[in-house]
N, C-alpha and C positions, 0 to 999 in steps of 0.2 A: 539644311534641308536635303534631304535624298530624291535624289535626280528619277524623272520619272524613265522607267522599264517598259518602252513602247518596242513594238512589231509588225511586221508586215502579217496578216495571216486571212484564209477564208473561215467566215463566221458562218455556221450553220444553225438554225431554228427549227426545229420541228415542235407539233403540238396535235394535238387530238381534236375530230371538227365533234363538237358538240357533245363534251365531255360533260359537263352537268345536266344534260340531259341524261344521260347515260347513267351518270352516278346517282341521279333521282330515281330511276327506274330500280336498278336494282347498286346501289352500294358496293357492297359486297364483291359479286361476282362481278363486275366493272374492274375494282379494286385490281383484283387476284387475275383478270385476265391481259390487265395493262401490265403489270411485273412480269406475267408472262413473255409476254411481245418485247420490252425493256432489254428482258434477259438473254432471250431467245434469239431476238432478233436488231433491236436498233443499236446495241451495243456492240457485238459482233460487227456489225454493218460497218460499223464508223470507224471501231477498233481497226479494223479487216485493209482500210485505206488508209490508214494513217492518222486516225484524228483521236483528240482528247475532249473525253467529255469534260467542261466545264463545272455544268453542274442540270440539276433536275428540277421544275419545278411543280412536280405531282404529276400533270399532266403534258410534260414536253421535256426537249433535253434542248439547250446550247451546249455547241461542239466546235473546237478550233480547229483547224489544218492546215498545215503546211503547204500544200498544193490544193490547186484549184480543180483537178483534176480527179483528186482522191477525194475530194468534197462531194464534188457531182456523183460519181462511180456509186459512194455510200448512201447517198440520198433515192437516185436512183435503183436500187439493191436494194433497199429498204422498202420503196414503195411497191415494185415487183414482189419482193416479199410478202408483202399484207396483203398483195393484192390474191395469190396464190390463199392464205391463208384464209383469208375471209369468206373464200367460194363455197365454203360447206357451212357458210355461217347464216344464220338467220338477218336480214339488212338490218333490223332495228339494232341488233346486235355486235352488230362490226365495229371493230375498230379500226379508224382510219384516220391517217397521219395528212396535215399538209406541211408543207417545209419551204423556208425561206434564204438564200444564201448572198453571199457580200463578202467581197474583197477588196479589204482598207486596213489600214495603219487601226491596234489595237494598245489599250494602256494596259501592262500584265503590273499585276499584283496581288500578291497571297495566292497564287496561284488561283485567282481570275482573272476574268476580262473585264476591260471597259470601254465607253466611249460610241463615237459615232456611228462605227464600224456595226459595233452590237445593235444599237438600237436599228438601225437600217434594215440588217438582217431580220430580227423578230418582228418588225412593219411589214417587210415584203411577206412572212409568212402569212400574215394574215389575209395578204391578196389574193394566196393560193387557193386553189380550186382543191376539194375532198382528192385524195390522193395524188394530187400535181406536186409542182415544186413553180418556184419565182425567183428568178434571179434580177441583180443590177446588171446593168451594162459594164461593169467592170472585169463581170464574174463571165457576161457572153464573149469579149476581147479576150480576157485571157484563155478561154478555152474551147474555141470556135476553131472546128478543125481537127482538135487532139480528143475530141470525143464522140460516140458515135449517138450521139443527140442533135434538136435543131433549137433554135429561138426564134419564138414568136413574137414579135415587137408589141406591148400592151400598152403604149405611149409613155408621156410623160405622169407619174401617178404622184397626188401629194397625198402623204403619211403624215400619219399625229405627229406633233411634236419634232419633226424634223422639218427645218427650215427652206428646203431648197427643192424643187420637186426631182423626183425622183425617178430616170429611163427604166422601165424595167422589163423581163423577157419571159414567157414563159417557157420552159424547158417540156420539149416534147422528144421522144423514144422509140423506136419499135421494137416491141417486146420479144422479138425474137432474136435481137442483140443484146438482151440481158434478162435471159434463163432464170422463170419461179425459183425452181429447185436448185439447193445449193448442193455443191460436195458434202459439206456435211451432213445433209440431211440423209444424203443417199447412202452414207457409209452406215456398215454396221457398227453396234457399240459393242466394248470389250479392252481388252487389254490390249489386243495390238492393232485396234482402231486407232489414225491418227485425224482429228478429227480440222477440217479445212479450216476452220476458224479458228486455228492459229498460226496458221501461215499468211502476215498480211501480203500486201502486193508489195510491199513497197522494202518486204522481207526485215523490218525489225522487230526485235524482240521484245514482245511484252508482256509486261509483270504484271499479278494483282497481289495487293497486302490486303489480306484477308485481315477480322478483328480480331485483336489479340487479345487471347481467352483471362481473364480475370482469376486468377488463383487464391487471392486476399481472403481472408475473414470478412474484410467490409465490402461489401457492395457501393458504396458511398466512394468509391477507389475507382471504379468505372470511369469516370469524367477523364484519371489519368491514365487508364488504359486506352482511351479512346484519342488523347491528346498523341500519345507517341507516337502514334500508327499516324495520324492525321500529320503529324512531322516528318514520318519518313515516305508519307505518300508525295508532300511536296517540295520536299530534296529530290527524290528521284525525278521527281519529274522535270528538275533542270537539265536532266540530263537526256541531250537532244537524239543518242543513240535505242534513244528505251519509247516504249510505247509503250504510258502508265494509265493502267484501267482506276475510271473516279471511284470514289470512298466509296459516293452512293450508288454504286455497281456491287463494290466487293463486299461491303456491308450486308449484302441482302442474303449472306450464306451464316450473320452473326447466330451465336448460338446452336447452331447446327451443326452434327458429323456428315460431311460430306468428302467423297474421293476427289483429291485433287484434281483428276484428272477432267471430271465431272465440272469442274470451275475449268479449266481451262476453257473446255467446249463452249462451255455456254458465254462465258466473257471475251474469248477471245485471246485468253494469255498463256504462252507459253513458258509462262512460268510463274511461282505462287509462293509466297510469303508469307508463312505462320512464325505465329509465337505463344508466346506467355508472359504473363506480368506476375510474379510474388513480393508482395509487401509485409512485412512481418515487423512491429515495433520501427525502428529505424533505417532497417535496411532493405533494399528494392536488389532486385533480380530480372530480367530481363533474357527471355529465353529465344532466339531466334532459329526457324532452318528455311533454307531455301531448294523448294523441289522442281523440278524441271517436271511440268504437266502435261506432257505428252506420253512420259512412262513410268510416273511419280516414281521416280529415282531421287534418291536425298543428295546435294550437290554440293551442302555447306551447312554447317550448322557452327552455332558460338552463343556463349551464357555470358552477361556481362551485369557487375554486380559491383554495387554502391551505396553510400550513406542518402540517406534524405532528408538532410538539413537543408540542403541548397535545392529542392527537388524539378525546379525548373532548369537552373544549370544542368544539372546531372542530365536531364530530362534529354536539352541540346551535344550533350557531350556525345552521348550514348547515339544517339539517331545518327549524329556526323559520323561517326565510327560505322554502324551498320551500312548508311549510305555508299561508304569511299568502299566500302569489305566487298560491298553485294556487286558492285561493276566491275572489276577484274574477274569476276569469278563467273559472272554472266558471260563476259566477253571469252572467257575461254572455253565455258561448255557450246557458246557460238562457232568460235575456230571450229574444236571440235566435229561441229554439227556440217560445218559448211565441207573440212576437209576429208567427210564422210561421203558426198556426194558427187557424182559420177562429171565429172570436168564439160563435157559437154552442153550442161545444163546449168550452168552456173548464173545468177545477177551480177551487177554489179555491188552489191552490198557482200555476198559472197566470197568476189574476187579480192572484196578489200581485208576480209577476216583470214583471206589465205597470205594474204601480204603481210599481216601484222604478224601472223606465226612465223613468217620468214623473216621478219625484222627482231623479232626476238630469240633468234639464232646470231644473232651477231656476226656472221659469216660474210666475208666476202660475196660469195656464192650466192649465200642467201636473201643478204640486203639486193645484191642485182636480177633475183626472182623475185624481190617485193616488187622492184621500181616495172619489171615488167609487167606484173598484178595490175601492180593500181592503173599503169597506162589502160591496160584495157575496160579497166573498171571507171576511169573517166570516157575513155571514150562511148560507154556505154549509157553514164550519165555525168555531162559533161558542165553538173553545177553542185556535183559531191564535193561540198571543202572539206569534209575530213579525211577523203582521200589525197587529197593534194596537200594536207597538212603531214597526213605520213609520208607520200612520197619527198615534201622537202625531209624530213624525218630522217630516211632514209641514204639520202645524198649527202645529210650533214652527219652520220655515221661511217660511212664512209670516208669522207675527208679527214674526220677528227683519228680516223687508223691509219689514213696516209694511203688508202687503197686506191686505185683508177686515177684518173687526170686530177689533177688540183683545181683547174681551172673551171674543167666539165662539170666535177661535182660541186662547187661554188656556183657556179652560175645557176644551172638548171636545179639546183635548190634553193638558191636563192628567189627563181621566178617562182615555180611551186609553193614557195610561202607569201609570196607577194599573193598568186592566186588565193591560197588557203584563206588567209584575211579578209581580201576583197569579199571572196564569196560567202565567208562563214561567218558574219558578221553577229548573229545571235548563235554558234557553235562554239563552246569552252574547249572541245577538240581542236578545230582549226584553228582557232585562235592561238591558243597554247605552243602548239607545233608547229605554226606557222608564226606565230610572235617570234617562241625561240630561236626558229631559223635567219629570221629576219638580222637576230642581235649576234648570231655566231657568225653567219656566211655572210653579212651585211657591212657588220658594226655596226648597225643601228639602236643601240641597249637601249634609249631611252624609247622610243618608240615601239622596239618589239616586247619592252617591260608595260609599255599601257597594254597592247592587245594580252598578254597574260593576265593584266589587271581586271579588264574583261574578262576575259574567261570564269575569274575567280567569283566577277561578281552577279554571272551566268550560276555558276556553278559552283558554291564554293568548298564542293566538299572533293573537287578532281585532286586527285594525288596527282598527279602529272605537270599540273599547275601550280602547283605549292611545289614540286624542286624545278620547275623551269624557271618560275620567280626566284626562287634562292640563288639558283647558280650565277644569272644575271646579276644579282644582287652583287656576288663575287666578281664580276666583270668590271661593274660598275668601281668598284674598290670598297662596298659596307659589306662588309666580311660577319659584322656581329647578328645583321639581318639576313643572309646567306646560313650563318647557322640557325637562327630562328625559325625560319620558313621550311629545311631542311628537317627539321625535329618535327614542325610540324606534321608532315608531310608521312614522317615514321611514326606519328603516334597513331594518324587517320588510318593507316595501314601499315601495323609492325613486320605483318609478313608477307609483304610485294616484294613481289620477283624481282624488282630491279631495285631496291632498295641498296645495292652496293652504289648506284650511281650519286645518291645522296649522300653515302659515308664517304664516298671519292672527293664529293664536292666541301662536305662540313673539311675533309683531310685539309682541301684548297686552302680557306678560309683561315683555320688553322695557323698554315704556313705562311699566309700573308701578311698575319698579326704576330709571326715571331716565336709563335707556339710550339717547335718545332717534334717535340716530344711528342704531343697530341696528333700535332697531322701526322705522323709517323704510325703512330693507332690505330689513324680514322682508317689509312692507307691499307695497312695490312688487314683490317679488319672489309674493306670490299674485299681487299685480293682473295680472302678464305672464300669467298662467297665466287669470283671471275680470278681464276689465277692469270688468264691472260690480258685482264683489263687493262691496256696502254695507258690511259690516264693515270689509273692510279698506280701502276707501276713506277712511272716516273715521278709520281709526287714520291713513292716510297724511296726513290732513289736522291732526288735533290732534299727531301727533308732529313735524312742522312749525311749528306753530306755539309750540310750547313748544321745540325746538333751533332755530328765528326767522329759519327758513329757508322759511317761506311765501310762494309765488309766485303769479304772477297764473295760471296757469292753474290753481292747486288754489282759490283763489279763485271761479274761472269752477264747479271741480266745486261748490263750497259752493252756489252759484247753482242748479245745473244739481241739487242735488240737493234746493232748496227748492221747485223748478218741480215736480218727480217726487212730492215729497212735502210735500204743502202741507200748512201748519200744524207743519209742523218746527220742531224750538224745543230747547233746552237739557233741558227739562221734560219734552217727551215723548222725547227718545232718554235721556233719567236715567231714565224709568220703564222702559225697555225693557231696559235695562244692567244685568245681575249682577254686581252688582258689592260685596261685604258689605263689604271694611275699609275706615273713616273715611277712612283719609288717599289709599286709592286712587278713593275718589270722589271727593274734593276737588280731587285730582290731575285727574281727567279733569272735570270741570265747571270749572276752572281754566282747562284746554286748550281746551275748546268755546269762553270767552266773549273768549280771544287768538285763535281763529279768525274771531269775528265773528258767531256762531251769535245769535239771538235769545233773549233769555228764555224 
């Protein structure tokens, strides 16, 4: 039995007061002018703070968030919204939203919701007054104070079907702390219009996957066009960096030529994902690109192509590959974006995009311009765990080069992952980066291999997590599951940047099982990719000298790597080695003292 996938999160309800009446009057134009609103407005709204639409049911949306904060803001926004919009509206005519919110422990599955949480929220909506909102008492505690709202106490209320009565509040505003008019409405449109609604607050990046166009002969082929997109909208959306606009958002452009850019604005996503499907006799095609919707600039494109014997395997294989492809590549036109804009004005999600660019410099230098990055970037939010998952990141990069204190970079990376965990307890980021630090700067493998475990089962298409678990795996001493998880890892993405760190690690593996020829391969094979990779330097160095094939020029590195790091010794690269089973240390302190290494 599969363990239930519960969360903490605020449940949003909104619905339309007197929708069948409306739709009785005139159908039609009801229809066409609630997709309007949908598009225009409550989805942006929600987008805009942080939140995930759930799903729609004709005449309303649930929405999940992460903060209680961004919940209120959007709801808020929203009803300021309509209300602006409706003033040149006829009353019989308006449409008007009330909205319900709740903050509780939710069941996530199939990428919905469940549970008490929800039902709570959809009851209070009903409390709500034509353009109001209703909150629980959970929802007025958590954000009493941080919002520039009040509550009104409506007593104890009992709701259908819910057991227990229920505190609840009405949330009241003055409109002239949250402005009708948005930036985007005030901007012109055009090419170098950027339009507000896609910069959320909370500054992450999000995607829409648009329907991917049917190229087939059959029309009867739709069901699996429809299915692939529906798989890759809910892989992405494990992934807690991305703010994934719902199907029934990005569906409403199916069939249509429209400018990306034009989706951006109106969903709220800065960034958009088209394809194609061709199906011919037995073979399936799969066309994807990925545009950055603020200057429809093409940022990634890849065609991937297969039998359809197995078409539902195929079906998963393909979406895993597009999932793991599409977040490196978002994440760096992110860098990008953030290392474009003027330092003064930075977030803290920003500060942390310019850390990761620094940590992927491998530098000295650079790793101690991450750790100062992300310091600021928690201090600015002081409950980001995947910031404190790269700054342990960071500090265990460091030590694994032999740079700065041993001690310094052990400890305060070690706490940094202790933090990262704590905090990021549904993050496949912190977890990942904060497990593996846990099991390198700790020794704690079996523990920092469950928080990987998690992460994977978060997330399971994170490259990052599939070689954290392998390399572990190699700590641990299962060297044949360390190459497994490692292959995995290059198949989900053959051309990640850091893809030498997984051939460094299969090298490991390799060497521990005797294979000495292989790890010699795997070795030189990161070196072409990091000639100054210390790791696999020395794997290239000891797996030579134990298949007794050492030359003088890996000789000259042995030198050249006593000059870089003086006081190198057998002693100090054994302290720095995870390495737990007996015979795999022996093995490698074997190999050091046939290279020539000193005591």
């Amino acid at each position: 039995m599969v363990d239930e996938q519960r969360r903490l999160a605020a449940i949003t309800s909104i619905d339309v007061v007197g929708y069948s009446r409306l739709m009785g009057r005139d159908e039609s134009g009801t229809h066409a002018l609630l997709k309007t609103h949908f598009v225009k407005r409550v989805v942006p709204s929600l987008t805009r703070h942080g939140g995930r639409v759930v799903k729609s049911t004709g005449d309303g949306v649930l929405a999940e968030f992460g903060s209680i904060v961004g919940a209120l803001s959007a709801l808020i926004e929203l009803q300021q919204g309509m209300a602006g919009a409706n003033r040149e509206q006829p009353e019989a005519d308006r449409i008007v939203f009330r909205a319900g919110v709740h903050l509780g422990e939710v069941i996530v599955e199939d990428n919905d919701v469940y549970g008490d949480a929800v039902n709570i929220a959809v009851r209070l909506q009903g409390e709500a007054p034509p353009g109001g909102i209703v909150s629980s008492r959970a929802v007025r505690e958590a954000a009493s104070g941080r919002i520039k709202a009040e509550f009104r106490a409506l007593g104890e209320l009992t709701l259908k079907n819910i057991e227990r009565p229920i505190p609840a509040f009405r949330v009241e505003w003055m409109e002239t702390d949250w402005p009708t008019e948005s930036e985007a409405e005030s901007k012109p449109s055009g090419m170098d219009a950027i339009p507000s609604a896609i910069t959320p607050v909370d500054n992450k990046p999000s995607i829409a996957v648009l329907a991917f166009r049917n190229l087939s002969s059959d029309p009867e082929r739709e069901y699996f066009v429809d299915g692939v997109v529906e798989d890759i909208i809910t892989t992405l959306s494990r992934i807690p960096s991305f703010v994934v606009i719902a199907r029934n958002s990005s569906y409403v452009y199916k069939g249509r030529s429209v400018d990306v850019r034009q989706v951006g604005t109106e969903l709220g996503a800065r960034y958009v994902l088209d394809g194609s499907v061709r199906i011919a006799e037995s073979k399936l095609r799969i066309s994807c690109v990925l545009i950055d919707a603020t200057t429809g600039k093409h940022i990634w494109a890849e065609g991937y192509d297969g039998a359809m014997e197995d078409v539902f395997d195929l079906q998963d294989r393909i979406t895993s590959r597009i999932a793991a492809t599409i977040y490196p590549k978002i994440q760096r036109a992110e860098i990008a974006r953030a290392q474009a804009k003027p330092t003064d004005s930075l977030s803290a999600y920003d500060l942390y995009l310019r850390a990761i660019a620094e940590i992927q410099n491998r530098s000295e230098s650079s790793l101690n311009r991450a750790i100062e990055l992300l310091g600021h970037a928690i201090a600015a939010d002081q409950h980001f765990s995947a910031a404190y998952g790269f700054l342990a990141n960071a500090y265990l990069i460091l030590r694994v080069n032999g740079w700065g204190s041993d001690n310094e970079t052990k400890t305060r990376g070690f706490d940094a992952a202790q933090t990262a965990v704590e905090l990021g307890r549904d993050d496949p980021i912190a977890l990942s980066l904060g497990g593996f630090s846990l099991a390198y700067l700790g020794g704690r493998l079996e523990e920092g291999l469950a928080h990987i475990e998690r992460a994977l089962a978060l997330n399971p298409n994170y490259v990052g997590a599939w070689q954290g678990r392998g390399t572990v795996h190699c700590w641990i001493g299962d060297h044949e599951k360390c190459i497994q998880y490692h292959e995995r890892s290059l198949q989900l993405s053959p051309q990640d940047a850091f893809a030498f760190e997984s051939y460094m690690a299969i090298s490991a593996a390799h060497f521990y099982l005797g294979r000495f020829d292989q790890a010699l391969n795997w070795a030189e094979r990161a070196l072409r990719e990091r000639p100054r990779f210390m790791p696999a330097l020395l794997l290239k160095i000891v797996a030579s000298a134990m298949d007794g094939s050492l030359s003088d020029q890996q000789r000259a590195a042995i030198q050249q790597m006593k000059s870089t790091r003086p006081g190198v010794s057998i002693a100090t690269i054994m302290q720095r080695a995870t390495v737990s089973r007996s015979q795999d240390r022996e093995l490698f302190e074997t190999a050091l003292r046939k290279a020539g290494f000193p005591e």
